[in-house]
C-alpha positions as CSV (number, residue, x, y, z in Angstrom):
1,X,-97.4,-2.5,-18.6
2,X,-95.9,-5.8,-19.6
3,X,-98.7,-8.5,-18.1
4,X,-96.0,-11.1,-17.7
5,X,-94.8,-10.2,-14.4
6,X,-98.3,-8.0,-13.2
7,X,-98.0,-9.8,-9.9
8,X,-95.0,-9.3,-8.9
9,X,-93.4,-6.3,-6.4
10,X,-90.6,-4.0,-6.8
11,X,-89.1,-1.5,-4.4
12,X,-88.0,1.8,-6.2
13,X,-85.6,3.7,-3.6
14,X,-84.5,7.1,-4.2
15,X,-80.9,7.9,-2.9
16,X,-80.1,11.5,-1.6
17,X,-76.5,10.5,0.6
18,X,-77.6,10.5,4.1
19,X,-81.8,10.9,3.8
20,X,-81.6,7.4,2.3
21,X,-81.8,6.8,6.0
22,X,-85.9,7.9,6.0
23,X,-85.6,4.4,3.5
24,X,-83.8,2.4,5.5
25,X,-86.4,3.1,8.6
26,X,-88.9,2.0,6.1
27,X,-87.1,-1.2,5.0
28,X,-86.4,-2.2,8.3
29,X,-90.3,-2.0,9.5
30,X,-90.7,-4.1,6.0
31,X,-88.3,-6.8,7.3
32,X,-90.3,-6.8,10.7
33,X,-93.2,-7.4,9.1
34,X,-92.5,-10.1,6.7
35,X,-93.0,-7.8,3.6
36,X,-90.8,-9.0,0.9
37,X,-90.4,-8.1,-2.6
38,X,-89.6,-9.5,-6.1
39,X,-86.9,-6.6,-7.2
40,X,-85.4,-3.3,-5.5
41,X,-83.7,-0.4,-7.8
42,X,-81.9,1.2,-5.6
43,X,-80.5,4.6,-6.3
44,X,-76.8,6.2,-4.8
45,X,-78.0,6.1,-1.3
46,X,-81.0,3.6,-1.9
47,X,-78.8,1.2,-3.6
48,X,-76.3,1.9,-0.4
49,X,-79.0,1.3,2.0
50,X,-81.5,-0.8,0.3
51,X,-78.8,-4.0,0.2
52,X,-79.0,-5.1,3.9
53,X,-82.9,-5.8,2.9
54,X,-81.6,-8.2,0.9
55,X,-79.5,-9.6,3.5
56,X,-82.2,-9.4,6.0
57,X,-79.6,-6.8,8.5
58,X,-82.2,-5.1,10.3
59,X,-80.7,-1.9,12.0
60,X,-77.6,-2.0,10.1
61,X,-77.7,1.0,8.2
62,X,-78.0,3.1,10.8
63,X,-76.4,1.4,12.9
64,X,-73.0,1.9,11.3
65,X,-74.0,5.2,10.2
66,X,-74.6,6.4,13.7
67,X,-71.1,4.7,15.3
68,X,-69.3,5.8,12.1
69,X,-70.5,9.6,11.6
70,X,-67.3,11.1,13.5
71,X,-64.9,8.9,12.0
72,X,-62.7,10.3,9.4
73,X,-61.7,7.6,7.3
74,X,-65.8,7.2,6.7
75,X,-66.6,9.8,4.9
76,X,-66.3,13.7,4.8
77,X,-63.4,16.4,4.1
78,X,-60.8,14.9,5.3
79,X,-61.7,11.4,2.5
80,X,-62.2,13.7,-0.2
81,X,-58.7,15.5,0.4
82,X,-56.7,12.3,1.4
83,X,-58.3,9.9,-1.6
84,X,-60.0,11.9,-3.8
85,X,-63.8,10.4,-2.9
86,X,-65.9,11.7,-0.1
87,X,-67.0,8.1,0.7
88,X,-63.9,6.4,1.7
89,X,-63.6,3.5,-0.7
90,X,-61.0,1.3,1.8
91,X,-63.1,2.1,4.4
92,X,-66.9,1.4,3.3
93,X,-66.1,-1.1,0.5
94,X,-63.9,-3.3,2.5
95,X,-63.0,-2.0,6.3
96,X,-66.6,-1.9,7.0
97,X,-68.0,-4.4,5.2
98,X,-66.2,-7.7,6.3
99,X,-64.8,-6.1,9.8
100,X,-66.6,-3.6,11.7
101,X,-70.6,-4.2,10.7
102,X,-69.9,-7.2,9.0
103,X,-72.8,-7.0,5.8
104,X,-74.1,-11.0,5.7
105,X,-73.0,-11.4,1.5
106,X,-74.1,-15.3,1.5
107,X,-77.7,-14.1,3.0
108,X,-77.5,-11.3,-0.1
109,X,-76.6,-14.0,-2.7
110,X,-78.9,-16.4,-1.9
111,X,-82.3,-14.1,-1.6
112,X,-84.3,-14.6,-4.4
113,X,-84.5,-10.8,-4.7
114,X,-84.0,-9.3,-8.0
115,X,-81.2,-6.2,-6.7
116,X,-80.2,-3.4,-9.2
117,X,-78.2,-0.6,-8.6
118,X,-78.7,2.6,-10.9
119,X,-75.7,4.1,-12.6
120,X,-74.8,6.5,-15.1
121,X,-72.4,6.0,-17.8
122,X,-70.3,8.7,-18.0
123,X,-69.3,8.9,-21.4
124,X,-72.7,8.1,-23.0
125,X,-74.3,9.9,-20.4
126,X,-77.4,7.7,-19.7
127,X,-78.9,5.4,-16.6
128,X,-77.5,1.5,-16.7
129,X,-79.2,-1.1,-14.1
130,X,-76.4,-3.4,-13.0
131,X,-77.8,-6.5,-11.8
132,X,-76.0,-7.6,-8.3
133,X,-76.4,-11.3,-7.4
134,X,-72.8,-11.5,-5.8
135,X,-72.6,-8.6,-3.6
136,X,-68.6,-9.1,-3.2
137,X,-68.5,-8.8,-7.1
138,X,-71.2,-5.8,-6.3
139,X,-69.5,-3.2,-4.4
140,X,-67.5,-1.4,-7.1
141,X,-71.4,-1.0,-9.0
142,X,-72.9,0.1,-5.4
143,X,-69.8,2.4,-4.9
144,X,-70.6,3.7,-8.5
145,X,-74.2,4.2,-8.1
146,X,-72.9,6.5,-5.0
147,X,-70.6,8.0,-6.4
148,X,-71.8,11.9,-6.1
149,X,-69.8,14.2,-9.2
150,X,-67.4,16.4,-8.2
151,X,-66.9,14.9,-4.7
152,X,-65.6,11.6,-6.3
153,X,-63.6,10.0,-8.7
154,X,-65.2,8.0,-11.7
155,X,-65.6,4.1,-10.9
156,X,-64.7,2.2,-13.8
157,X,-66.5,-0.6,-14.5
158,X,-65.6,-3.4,-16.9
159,X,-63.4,0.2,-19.3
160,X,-66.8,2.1,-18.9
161,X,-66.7,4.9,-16.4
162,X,-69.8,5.9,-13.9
163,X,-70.7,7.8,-10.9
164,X,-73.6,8.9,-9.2
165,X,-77.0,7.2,-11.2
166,X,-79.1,10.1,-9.6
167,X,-78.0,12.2,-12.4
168,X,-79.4,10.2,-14.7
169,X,-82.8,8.0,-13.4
170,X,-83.0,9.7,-9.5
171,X,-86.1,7.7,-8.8
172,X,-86.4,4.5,-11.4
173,X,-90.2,4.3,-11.4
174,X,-90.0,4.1,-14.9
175,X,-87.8,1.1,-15.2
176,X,-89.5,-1.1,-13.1
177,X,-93.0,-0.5,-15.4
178,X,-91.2,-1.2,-18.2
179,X,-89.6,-4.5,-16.5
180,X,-93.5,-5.3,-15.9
181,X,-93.5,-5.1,-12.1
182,X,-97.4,-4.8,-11.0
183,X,-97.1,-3.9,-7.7
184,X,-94.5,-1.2,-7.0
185,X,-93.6,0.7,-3.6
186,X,-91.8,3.8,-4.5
187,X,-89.5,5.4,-1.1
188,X,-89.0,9.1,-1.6
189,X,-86.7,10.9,0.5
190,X,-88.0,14.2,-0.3
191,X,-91.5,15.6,1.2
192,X,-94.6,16.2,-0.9
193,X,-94.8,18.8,-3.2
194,X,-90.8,18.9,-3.5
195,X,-89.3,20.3,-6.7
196,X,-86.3,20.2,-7.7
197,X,-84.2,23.5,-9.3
198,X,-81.8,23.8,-12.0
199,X,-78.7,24.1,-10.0
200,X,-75.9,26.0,-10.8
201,X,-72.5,23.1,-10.9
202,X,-69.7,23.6,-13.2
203,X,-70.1,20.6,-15.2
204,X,-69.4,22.3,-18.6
205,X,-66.1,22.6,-16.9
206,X,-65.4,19.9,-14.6
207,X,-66.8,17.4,-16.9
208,X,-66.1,19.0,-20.4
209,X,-64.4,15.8,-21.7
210,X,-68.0,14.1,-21.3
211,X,-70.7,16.5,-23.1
212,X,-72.9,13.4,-23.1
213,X,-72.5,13.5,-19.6
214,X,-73.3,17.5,-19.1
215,X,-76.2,17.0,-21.1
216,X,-77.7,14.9,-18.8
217,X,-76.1,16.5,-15.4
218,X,-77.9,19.9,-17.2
219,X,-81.2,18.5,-17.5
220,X,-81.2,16.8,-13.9
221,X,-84.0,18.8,-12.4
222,X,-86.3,17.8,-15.4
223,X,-85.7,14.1,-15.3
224,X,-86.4,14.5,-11.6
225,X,-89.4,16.9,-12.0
226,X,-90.8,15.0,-14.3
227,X,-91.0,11.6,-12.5
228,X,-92.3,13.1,-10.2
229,X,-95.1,14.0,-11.9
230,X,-95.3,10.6,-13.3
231,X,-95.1,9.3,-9.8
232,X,-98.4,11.4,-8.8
233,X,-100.3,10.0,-11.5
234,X,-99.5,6.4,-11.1
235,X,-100.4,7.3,-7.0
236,X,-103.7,8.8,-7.6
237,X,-104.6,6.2,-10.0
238,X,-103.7,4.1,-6.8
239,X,-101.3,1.8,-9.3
240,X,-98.4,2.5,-6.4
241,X,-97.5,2.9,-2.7
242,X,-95.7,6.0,-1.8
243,X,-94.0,6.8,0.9
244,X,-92.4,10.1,1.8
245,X,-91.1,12.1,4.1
246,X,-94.1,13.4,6.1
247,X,-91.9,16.3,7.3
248,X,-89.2,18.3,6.4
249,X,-86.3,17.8,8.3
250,X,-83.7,19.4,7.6
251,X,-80.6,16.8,6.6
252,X,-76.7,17.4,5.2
253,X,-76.1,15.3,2.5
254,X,-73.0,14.1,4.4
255,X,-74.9,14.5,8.0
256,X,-72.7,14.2,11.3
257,X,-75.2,15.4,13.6
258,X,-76.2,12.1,15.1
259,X,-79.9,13.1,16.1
260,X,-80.6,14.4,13.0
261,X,-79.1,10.8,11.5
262,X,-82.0,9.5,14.2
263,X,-84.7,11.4,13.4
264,X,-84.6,10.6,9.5
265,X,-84.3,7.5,10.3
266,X,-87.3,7.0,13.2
267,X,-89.3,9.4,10.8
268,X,-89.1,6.6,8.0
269,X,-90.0,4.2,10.8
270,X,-93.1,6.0,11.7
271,X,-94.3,6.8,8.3
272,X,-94.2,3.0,7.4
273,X,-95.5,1.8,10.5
274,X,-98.9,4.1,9.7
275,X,-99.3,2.8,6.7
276,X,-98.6,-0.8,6.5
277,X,-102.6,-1.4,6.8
278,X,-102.9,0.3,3.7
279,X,-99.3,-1.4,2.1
280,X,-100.3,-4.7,3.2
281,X,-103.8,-3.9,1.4
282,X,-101.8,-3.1,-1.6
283,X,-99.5,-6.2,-1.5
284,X,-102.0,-8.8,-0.6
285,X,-102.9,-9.8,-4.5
286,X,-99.8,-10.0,-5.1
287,X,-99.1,-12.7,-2.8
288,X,-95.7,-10.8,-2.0
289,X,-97.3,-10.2,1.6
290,X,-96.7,-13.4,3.9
């Protein structure tokens, strides 16, 4: 690893749509606790979730996501057929945003927090890390990073065109090594000993205008697979903090059951809150921990 930042944190959240709520119970515990961080990648639903850290909103996330889960114009069917995305882009991007949970964007832009959202360039078919310091100028990259295939239209992004980074870098442990973070929190949103399958999407026809793209989209499960395994060995070598799921609840990745929204969310909660001896342990060297 690069020595020139070896004391300094990052947060690596995975997305997966609604169980980025297990994260958001862990960032929230974090923010009650005064544990902070140099950098978060953030990843579809961990990008999503992960920016009200940054803007110190405890609650927020599911707050909004609880109040919201029924309404229509949020996200579901009835988005997808009426706009073309199943997250409502008037509705999350600006409805939401500055009028019904009102997200604190000065608070964002001025934390020192490093924030990148994960997305994957379309037409070369690869993982970018866009660097967010305004959040306003932000939310076409966080609706990008979101953006799951086949349920949403491309977001372009200065003539490049991107959707969900999941299918390129689902959990950017890798990144922050090679960015030299020393101290790295990883927040799965998957249980132990979860693998993930080849599945069986029709990109080579729904995306046949982007083979770089397919490529990728094809090899999904052994990018993810694969960090995984990296993930294990940097946690047995005890170089990261894990945190996972520590059961398997069952979850939609557009969930409206509202107590299953609650339980991902309180299981996040009481995951973190058992091991924040061990986390603040971890973080103490670092100086990260106040």
């Amino acid at each position: 690893m690069n020595n020139k930042k070896q004391s300094k944190t990052a947060f690596v959240l995975e997305g997966g749509a609604m169980r980025g709520l297990y994260s958001a119970g862990v960032l929230d515990v974090f923010m009650q606790n005064n544990i902070s961080t140099d950098a978060i990648f953030g990843v579809s639903a961990g990008a999503l979730f992960g920016i009200n850290f940054k803007s110190k909103q405890i609650g927020r996330a599911i707050r909004y996501n609880i109040k919201y889960a029924h309404e229509k114009n949020y996200m579901g069917l009835y988005s997808l057929i009426t706009t073309g995305n199943i997250m409502n882009k008037e509705f999350c991007f600006n409805k939401l945003v500055n009028e019904l949970d009102k997200f604190d964007f000065e608070t964002f832009n001025n934390s020192p927090i490093d924030f990148f959202a994960v997305v994957t360039n379309v037409e070369a078919g690869n993982a970018e890390y866009i660097k967010i310091t305004d959040a306003k100028e932000g939310l076409e990259a966080l609706r990008a990073s979101g953006s799951m295939p086949f349920v949403s239209k491309c977001v372009e992004l200065e003539g490049a065109k991107y959707l969900d980074g999941a299918i390129s870098d689902p959990i950017p442990l890798q990144k922050a090594l090679d960015e030299g973070y020393g101290k790295i929190i990883v927040v799965l949103t998957r249980p132990e000993n979860y693998r993930k399958h080849r599945n069986s999407m029709p990109y080579n026809l729904y995306y046949r205008k982007y083979p770089n793209f397919i490529k990728t989209a094809n090899k999904q499960h052994e990018i993810y697979n694969k960090t995984l395994d990296l993930i294990k060995q940097y946690e047995n070598e005890e170089k990261i903090i894990v945190l996972r799921p520590s059961q398997d609840l069952k979850i939609a990745r557009v969930e409206k059951n509202i107590k299953k929204l609650n339980a991902i969310y309180q299981l996040g909660i009481e995951d973190c809150t058992s091991n924040l001896d061990k986390i603040k342990k971890y973080l103490e060297t670092s100086g990260i921990f106040k």
